[in-house]
C-alpha positions as CSV (number, residue, x, y, z in Angstrom):
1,X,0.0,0.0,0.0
2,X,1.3,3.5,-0.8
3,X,0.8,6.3,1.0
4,X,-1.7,8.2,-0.3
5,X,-3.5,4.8,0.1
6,X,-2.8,4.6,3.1
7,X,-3.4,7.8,4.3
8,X,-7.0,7.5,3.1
9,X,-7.4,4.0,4.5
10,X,-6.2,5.7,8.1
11,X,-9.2,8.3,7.9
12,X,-11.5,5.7,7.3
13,X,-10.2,3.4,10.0
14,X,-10.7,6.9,12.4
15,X,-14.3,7.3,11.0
16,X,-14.9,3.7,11.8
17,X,-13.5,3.2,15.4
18,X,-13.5,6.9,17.8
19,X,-9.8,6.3,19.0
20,X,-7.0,3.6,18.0
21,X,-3.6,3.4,19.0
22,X,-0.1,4.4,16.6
23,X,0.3,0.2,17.3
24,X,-2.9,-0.7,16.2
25,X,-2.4,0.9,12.6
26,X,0.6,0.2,12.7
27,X,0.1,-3.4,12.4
28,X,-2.7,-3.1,10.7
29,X,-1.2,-1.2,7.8
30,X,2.3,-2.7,8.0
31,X,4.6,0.1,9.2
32,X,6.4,1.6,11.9
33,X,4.7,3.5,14.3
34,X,6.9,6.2,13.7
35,X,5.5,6.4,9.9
36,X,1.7,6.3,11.7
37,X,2.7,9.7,13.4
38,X,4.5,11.3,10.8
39,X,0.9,10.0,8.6
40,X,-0.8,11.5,11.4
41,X,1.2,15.2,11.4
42,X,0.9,15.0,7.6
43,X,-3.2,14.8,8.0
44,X,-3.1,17.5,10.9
45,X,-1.2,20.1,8.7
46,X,-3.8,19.3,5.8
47,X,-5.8,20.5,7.8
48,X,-8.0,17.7,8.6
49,X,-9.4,16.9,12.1
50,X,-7.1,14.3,12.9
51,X,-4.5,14.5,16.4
52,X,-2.2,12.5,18.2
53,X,-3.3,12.4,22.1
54,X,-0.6,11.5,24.2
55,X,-0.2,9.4,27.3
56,X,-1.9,6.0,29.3
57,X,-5.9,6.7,27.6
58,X,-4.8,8.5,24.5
59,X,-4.1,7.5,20.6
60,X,-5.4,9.1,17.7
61,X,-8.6,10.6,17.1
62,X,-10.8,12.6,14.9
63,X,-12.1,15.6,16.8
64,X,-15.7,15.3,17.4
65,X,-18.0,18.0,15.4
66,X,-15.7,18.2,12.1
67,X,-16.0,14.7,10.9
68,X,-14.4,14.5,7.2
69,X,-17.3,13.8,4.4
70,X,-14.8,10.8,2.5
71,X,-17.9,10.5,0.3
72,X,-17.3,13.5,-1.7
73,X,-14.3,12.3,-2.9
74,X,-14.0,11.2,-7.0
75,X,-12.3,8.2,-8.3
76,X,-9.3,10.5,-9.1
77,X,-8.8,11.2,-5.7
78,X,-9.7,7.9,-4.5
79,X,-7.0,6.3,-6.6
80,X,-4.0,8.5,-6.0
C-alpha cells in the first residue's frame, strides 16, 4: 500500500472506530509507528481533524463536530 493509500485508509479506519492506538495501525497497515505519526502530522497540517493524544488513555482521534465527508471524494482522488 502507498501512502496516499494509506493515508485515506487511516481516515476511514478513524471514522470507523473513535480512537485507536499508533500500534494498532501500525500493524494493521504494516509500518512503523513512527511512519503512523509522521501519517498522522501530515493529515493534521492538511488541515483535517485528525491528532495525536498522548499518554496512558490517548491514541489518535478525529475531533468530534468536524467529521471529514470521504464520500465527496471522486475516483481520481480515490485512486491517487
Amino acid at each position: 500500500m502507498n501512502r496516499p493509500q494509506r493515508l485515506l485508509s487511516m481516515l476511514v479506519v478513524l471514522r470507523a472506530r473513535s480512537r485507536v492506538t499508533a500500534a494498532e495501525l501500525a500493524e494493521e497497515f504494516g509500518v512503523s509507528e513512527r511512519t503512523v505519526l509522521r501519517d498522522v502530522e501530515t493529515l493534521a497540517a492538511a488541515d483535517l481533524p485528525v491528532v495525536a493524544e498522548r499518554g496512558r488513555y490517548g491514541g489518535i482521534v478525529m475531533l468530534p463536530g468536524r467529521q471529514t465527508d470521504l464520500n465527496r471524494l471522486n475516483a481520481s482522488e480515490v485512486d491517487v
